[in-house]
TIKOL-319137 format. One record per residue (C-alpha): x, y, z; residue in three letters. Coordinates in steps of 0.05 Angstrom, whole numbers, plus 5000, padded with zeros to 4 digits. Layout:
REM TIKOL-319137
XYZALA
...
REM end
This chain:
REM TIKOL-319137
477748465560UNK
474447905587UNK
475248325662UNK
469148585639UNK
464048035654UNK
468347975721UNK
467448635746UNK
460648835723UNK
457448005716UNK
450648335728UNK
450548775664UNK
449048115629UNK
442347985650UNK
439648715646UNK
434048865593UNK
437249105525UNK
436349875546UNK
439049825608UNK
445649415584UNK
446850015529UNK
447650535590UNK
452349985631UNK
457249905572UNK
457850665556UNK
459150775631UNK
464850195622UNK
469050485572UNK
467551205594UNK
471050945662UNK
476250565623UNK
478451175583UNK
475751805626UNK
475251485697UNK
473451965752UNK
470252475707UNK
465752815765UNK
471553005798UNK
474353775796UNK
480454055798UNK
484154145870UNK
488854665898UNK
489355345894UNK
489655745824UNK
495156085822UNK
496156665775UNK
502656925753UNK
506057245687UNK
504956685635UNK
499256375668UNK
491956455635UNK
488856855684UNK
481057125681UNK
482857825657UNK
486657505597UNK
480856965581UNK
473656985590UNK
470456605655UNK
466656145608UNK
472955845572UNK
476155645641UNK
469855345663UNK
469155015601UNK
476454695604UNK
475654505681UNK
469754125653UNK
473353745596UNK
480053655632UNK
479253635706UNK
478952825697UNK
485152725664UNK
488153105721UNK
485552695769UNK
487452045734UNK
494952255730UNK
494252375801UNK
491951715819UNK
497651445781UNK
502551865820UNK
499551645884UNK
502050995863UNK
507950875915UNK
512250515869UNK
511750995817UNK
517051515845UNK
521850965867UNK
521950645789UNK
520051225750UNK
523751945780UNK
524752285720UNK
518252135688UNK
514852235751UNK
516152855769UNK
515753215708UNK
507352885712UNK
507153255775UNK
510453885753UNK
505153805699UNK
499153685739UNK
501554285784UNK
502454705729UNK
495454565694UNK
492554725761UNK
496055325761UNK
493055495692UNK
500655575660UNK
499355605587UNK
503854925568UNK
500954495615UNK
493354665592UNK
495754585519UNK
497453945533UNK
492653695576UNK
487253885528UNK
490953535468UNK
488652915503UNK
484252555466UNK
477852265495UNK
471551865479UNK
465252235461UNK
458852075437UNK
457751425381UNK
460050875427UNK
453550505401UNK
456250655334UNK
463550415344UNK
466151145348UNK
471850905397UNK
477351285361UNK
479552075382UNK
486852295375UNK
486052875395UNK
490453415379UNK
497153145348UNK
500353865327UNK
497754315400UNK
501853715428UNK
507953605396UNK
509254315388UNK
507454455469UNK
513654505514UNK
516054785581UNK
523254895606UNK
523554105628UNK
520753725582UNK
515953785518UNK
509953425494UNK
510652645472UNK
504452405437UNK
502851685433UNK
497351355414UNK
494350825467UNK
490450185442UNK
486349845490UNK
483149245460UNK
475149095463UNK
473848325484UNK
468447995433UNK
463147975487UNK
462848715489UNK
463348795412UNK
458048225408UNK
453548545459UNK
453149225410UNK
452848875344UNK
445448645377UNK
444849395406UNK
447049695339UNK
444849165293UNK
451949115253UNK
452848575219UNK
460448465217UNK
466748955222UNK
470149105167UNK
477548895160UNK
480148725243UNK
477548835305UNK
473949415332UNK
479149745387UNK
478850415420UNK
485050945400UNK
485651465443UNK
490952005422UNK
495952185499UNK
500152865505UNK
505452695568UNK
512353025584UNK
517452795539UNK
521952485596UNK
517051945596UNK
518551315557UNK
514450985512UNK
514650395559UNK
512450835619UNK
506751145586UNK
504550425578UNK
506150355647UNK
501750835663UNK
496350605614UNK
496049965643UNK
495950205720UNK
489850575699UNK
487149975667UNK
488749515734UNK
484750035771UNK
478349935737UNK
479049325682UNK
484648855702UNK
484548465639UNK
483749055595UNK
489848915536UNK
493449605533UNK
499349825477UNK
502650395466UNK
505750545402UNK
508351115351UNK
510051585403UNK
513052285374UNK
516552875394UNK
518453545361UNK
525353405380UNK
525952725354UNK
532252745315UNK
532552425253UNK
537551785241UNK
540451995172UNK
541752605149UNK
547552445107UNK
543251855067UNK
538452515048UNK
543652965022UNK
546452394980UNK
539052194954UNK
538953014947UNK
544953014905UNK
544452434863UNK
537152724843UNK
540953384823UNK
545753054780UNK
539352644743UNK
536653334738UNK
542853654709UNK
544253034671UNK
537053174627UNK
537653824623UNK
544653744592UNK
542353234549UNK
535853554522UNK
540254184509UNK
544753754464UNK
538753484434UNK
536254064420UNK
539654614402UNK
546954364382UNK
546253764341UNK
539453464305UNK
538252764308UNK
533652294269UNK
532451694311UNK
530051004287UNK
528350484345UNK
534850424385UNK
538550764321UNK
540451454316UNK
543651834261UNK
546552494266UNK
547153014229UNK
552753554216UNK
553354174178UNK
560554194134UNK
564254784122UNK
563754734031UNK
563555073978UNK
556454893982UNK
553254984051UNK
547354654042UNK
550953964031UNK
550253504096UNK
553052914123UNK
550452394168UNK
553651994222UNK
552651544284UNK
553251864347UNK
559451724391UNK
557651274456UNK
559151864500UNK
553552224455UNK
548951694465UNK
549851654528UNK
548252414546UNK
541852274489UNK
539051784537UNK
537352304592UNK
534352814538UNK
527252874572UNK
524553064498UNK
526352384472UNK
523452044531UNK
517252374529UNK
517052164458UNK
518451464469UNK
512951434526UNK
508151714470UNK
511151274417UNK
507150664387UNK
511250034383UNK
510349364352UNK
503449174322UNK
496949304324UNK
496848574357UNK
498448734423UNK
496249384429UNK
490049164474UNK
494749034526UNK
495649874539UNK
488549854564UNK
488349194605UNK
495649444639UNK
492050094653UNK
485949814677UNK
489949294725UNK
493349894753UNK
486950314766UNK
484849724800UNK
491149584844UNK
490650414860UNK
483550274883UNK
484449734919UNK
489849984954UNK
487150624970UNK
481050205007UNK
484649675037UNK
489750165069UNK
485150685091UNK
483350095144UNK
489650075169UNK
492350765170UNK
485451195170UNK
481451265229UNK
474451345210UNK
468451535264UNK
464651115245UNK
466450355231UNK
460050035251UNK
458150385176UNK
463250025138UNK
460149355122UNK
462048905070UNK
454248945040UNK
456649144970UNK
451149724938UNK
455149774876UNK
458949304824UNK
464949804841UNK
465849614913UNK
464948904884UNK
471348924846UNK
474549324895UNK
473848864954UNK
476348324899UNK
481648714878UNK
488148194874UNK
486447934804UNK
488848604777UNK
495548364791UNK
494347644753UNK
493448224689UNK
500248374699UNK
502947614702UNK
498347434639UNK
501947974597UNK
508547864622UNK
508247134613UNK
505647334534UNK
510547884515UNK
516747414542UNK
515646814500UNK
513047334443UNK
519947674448UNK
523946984464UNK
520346584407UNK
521247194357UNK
528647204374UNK
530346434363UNK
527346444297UNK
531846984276UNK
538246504304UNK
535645824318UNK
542745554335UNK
543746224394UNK
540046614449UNK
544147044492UNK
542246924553UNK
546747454592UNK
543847974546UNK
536447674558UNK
538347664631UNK
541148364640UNK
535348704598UNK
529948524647UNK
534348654716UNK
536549374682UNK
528549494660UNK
526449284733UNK
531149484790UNK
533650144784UNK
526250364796UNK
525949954862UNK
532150064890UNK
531950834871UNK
524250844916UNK
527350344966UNK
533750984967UNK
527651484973UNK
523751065027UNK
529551045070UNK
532351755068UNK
527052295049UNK
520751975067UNK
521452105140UNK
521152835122UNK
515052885084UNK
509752805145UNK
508052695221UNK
501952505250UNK
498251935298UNK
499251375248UNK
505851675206UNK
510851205239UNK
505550575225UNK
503250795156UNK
511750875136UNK
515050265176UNK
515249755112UNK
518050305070UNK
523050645119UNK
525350165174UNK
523849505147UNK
527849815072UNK
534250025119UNK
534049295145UNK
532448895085UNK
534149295018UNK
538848664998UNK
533848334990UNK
529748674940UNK
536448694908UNK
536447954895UNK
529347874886UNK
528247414937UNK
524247834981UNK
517847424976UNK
521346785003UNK
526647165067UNK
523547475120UNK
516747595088UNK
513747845154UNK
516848555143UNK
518748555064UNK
521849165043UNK
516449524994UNK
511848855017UNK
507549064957UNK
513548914913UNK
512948254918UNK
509748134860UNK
516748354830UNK
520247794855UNK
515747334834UNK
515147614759UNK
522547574757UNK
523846854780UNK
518046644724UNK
522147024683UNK
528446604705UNK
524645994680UNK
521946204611UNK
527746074569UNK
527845344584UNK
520145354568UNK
521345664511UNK
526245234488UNK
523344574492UNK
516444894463UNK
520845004392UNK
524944424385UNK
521344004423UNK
514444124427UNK
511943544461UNK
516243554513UNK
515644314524UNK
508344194535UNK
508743684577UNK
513744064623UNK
508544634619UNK
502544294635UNK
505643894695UNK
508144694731UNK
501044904710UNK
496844304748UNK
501644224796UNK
501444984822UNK
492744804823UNK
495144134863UNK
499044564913UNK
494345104924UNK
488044704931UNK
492544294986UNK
495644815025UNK
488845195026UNK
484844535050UNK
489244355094UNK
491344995130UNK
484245205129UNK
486345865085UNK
480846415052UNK
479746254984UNK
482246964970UNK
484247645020UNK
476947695062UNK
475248325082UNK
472748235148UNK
472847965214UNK
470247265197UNK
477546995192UNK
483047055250UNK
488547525224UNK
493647025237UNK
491146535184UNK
490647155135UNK
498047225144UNK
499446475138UNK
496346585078UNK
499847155050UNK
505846835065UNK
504946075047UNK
500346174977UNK
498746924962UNK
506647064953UNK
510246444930UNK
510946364853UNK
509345614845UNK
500845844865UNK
501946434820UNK
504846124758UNK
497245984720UNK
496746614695UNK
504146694667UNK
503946064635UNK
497046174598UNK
499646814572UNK
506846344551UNK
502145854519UNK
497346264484UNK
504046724460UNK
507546054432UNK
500345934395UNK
500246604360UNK
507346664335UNK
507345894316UNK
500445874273UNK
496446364222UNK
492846934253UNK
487246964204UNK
484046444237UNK
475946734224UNK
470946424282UNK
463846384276UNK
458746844306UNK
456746254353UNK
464146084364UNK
464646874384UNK
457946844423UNK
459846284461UNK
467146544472UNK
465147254503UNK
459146914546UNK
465646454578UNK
470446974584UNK
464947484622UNK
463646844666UNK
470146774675UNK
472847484697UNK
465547854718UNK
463347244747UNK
469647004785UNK
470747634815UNK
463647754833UNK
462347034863UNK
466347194937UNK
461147704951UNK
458247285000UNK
464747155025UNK
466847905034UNK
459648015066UNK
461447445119UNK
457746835084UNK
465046475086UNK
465445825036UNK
466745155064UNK
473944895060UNK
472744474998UNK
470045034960UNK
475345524987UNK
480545044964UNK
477044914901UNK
477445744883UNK
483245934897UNK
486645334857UNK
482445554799UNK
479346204802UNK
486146604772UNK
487946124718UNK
480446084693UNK
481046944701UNK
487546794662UNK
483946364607UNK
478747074604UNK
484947434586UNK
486646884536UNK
480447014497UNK
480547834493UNK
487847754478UNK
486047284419UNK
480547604386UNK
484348244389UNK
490247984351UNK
485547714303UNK
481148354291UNK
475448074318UNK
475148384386UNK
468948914372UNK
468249454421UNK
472649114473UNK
478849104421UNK
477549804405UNK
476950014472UNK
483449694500UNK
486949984442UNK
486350594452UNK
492151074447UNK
490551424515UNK
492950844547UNK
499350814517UNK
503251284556UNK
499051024627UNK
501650294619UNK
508550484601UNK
508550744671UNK
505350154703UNK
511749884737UNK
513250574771UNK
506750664783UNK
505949974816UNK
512250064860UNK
509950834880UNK
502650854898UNK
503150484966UNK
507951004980UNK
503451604961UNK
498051344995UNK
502451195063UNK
504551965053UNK
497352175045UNK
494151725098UNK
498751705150UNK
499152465159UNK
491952515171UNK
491952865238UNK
484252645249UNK
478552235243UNK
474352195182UNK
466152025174UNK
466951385130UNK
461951515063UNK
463651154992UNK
464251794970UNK
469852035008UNK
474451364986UNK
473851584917UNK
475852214929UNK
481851874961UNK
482551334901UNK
482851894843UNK
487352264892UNK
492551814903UNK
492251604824UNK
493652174797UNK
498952384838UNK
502351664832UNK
501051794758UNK
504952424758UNK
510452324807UNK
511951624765UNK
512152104703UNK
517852434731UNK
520451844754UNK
521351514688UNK
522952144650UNK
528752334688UNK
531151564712UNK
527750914689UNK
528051154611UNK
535551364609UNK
537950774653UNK
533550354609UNK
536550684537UNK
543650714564UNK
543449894593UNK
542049714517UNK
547950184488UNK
552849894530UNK
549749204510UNK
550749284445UNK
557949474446UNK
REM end
């Protein structure tokens, strides 16, 4: 919008009071231009007009004063010579409109006066109003009905710099300030001629103004697949009948006493003595229909398995997923919120919550730690038990059964019901990754190679971290391997992935001048964020620390004695490192997150280090937890609330951007930015991910789970 300085050079060298008053008058003529005007033409009354016997004086007068500008605007725009000669259709439905409104005809008012426009809080960044979404869509005439779009017009940095010194902000949080202003126009108008129209306006008054039109709706928009959502319908039916079937068999007919993965049943036979019983294994077919019994799921989700060794990891999968919830729940509320007041959100953190919050992407190097642990725990008890074989096809098969029918069933859901469940300004934004990017891309997520094709719209892009736990898990057999038979060249091979991913991160950051982690502000160009995302934050090779600690430190624990007693120094010193090392990582890029950015060096240096010294944290918990020697951070961890909550990590990792996008993106207005409010939000969208991934693995991940080890055991 650099126009500005050319059309109004002067404001620059006013005082301070007087430049506040020029750049409200601006943008009040870029967005309401003309305002002083009043309706022309006669008033015509007629049967469905709004005459003054059917509404008080005071209400007309009152809408004349609010809407007699936009009237006039359209007006100029129709004035435009070329407009009829390019635009028929669209044009003369805006001046059957414009008649219409000044004709007081009940349609046209409604949707003049869904318009949004700017009000008062420019000082304060209050550059957003929608206006009203449902008077519009649901507005129509015999020719056309109301199309709402939402119009972006871009503010140049000398404006925003010019009222961070009136308002005294600091730094916007998350992207560029831009005004949003919700339009209501006749549906025979394309999206590209409503920008047409946008722009003409902006030529009139700002030349260099940058205007874009997007997510333009209609109530008769007709949706693409209907026969995708009666087959998601129906296959959801038959997983309902399915459990219901199956926990009626469980039941009622036939008792079962189950043993891990065993079952045995047992019959009553028709004797001389009917209290005699026999016991047998349950046909295939039977344990097939067993798998979708929603009482043995829920006991398996409340079921304690393995030892008390690794029981600390239910409360450190839990707490990675409250954090991923929360951090979600801010970081899209940016995107797919529109608060009134963004001046307010600055990154000058008054709590140690927002501090791990705005830090938020170590919760997912939890995740790798554990995984990285439980595989070589699981692959290193299996090759003791046969040294000379490991299946691999069965190894294989396990892990893509445990982790894609979950995706690809949300991915199904994503691209066939989820169009359904809202509407609103920022519904078609908040939904594109799951809906139209899924339709296009789905394959790809199949293959898990999402995170390496096309990564600029990713299918589910949050389920990247998917892809990259299963091509470490692709590699940990090998690892595993050489760590047995031959240690020192496993450890060699393990040491040269972990340095090298450090050696690779710290060079790609340095030399492409990347953040040391996701900033959340405008301190960095958005471009280089994405580089980022795509180039380091996504690829497995800068990932890998944190999966190979939790490899190494599994291989330690299953190898050696676990009554290995430290001193109360040793112990000291070890919980001092470890809160340095996850507190103190994590809390160390406030400055950067409050738009103190790190040099190069030391950005390079961080994000090369920072997750496998968070990793080593883990390491320590993990350790003094197997050993008993954990205190109140052992006990804690252990707990058997969390049992059932991690067991639904993985749904509830996949789901939540998804409930949030539902939640969000049907928001038809703006909201008055307060901490307060975001939690509300955050302990919203978890415990409705919580529950909905409940059902989720009741009805579908458990039984597709159960039945993929039956039929791999035949």
């Amino acid at each position: 919008m650099c126009g500005v300085s050319q059309m109004f050079g002067s404001i620059m060298t006013l005082k301070r009071a007087n430049l506040s008053i020029s750049i409200m008058i601006i943008i009040m003529m870029i967005c309401n231009p003309d305002s002083t005007l009043a309706i022309n033409g006669e008033q015509e009354t007629n049967s469905d007009s709004i005459n003054q016997q059917q509404r008080p004086i005071d209400v007309i007068k009152i809408w004349n004063q609010h809407n007699s500008q936009i009237l006039n605007v359209l007006q100029m725009i129709l004035s435009q010579s070329h407009w009829n000669d390019h635009h028929g259709q669209c044009h003369s439905s805006l001046k059957q409109l414009i008649g219409d409104a000044r004709k007081r005809k009940h349609y046209a008012m409604k949707m003049i006066d869904s318009n949004g426009r700017l009000t008062s809080g420019l000082l304060e960044g209050r550059f957003t109003n929608l206006g009203q979404f449902s008077e519009c869509v649901t507005t129509s005439s015999e020719s056309f009905s109301g199309k709402y779009c939402t119009v972006y017009i871009s503010i140049p940095n000398n404006l925003i710099t010019v009222l961070s010194n009136i308002s005294g902000f600091d730094h916007i949080m998350y992207e560029t300030v831009s005004a949003k202003l919700g339009v209501c126009l006749p549906s025979t108008c394309s999206q590209e001629e409503i920008e047409a129209i946008a722009r003409q306006l902006s030529i009139m008054f700002v030349p260099e103004l940058e205007i874009k039109v997007s997510n333009c709706v209609e109530k008769n928009d007709e949706t693409e697949n209907p026969f995708g959502l009666g087959i998601f319908v129906a296959i959801c039916l038959i997983f309902v009948l399915l459990a219901i079937m199956g926990t009626i068999f469980d039941h009622y007919n036939l008792k079962f006493k189950t043993n891990g993965e065993s079952y045995a049943m047992i019959t009553k036979l028709e004797s001389q003595n009917s209290n005699e019983s026999l016991s047998r294994e349950p046909t295939t077919d039977e344990k097939i229909l067993l798998a979708f019994s929603t009482k043995q799921n829920w006991q398996k989700l409340f079921q304690v398995t393995g030892g008390e060794s690794i029981n600390v990891f239910h409360g450190l999968k839990f707490l990675a997923m409250f954090w991923i919830i929360a951090q979600h729940s801010m970081s899209f509320s940016s995107i797919w919120i529109n608060f009134s007041n963004p001046f307010d959100i600055k990154y000058k953190v008054y709590n140690i919550l927002e501090i791990f919050l705005l830090n938020g992407t170590f919760s997912v190097d939890i995740f790798f730690f554990i995984s990285g642990y439980l595989v070589m725990h699981s692959l290193v008890r299996s090759m003791s038990a046969d040294t000379s074989r490991l299946n691999l096809k069965t190894f294989y098969l396990n892990r893509y059964i445990r982790m894609t029918p979950t995706m690809m069933f949300l991915i199904f859901f994503s691209t066939t019901v989820l169009r359904y469940l809202g509407n609103g300004p920022e519904w078609l934004g908040s939904t594109v990754m799951f809906d139209h990017w899924c339709r296009n891309r789905w394959f790809l997520n199949l293959f898990y190679v999402h995170n390496f094709i096309q990564t600029e719209n990713m299918c589910l892009s949050h389920s990247w971290y998917s892809a990259v736990d299963m091509q470490f898990f692709l590699i940990s057999p090998l690892l595993a391997i050489l760590l047995i038979r031959k240690r020192w060249l496993g450890m060699t091979l393990i040491l040269l992935i972990l340095f090298g991913s450090i050696i690779i991160t710290s060079i790609m950051t340095y030399v492409n001048q990347y953040p040391a982690v996701p900033y959340f502000n405008d301190k960095i160009d958005i471009n280089i964020m994405n580089s980022y995302y795509k180039h380091v934050y996504i690829k497995p090779y800068c990932r890998i620390g944190p999966y190979i600690i939790g490899l190494l430190l599994a291989h330690e624990m299953m190898t050696t004695r676990r009554d290995v007693r430290l001193s109360k120094k040793t112990l000291i010193a070890g919980w001092l490192f470890t809160a340095t090392a996850t507190f103190g990582i994590v809390m160390c890029m406030l400055p950067a997150n409050n738009g103190l950015i790190p040099t190069i060096l030391a950005a390079a240096m961080y994000s090369s280090l920072s997750r496998n010294l968070f990793a080593v944290g883990l390491a320590w918990i993990t350790f003094v937890s197997i050993t008993d020697q954990g205190g109140f951070v052992q006990t804690l961890f252990s707990l058997k609330l969390w049992i059932p909550l991690s067991r639904l990590a993985y749904c509830a990792y996949l789901l939540n951007p998804i409930i949030i996008a539902i939640f969000y993106g049907s928001r038809n207005q703006t909201f008055e930015y307060t901490p307060y409010l975001l939690l509300y939000f955050t302990i919203s969208n978890i415990i409705v991910t919580y529950l909905a991934s409940l059902m989720i693995a009741l009805f579908i991940e458990y039984p597709l789970i159960t039945i993929s080890k039956i039929l791999l055991k035949r």
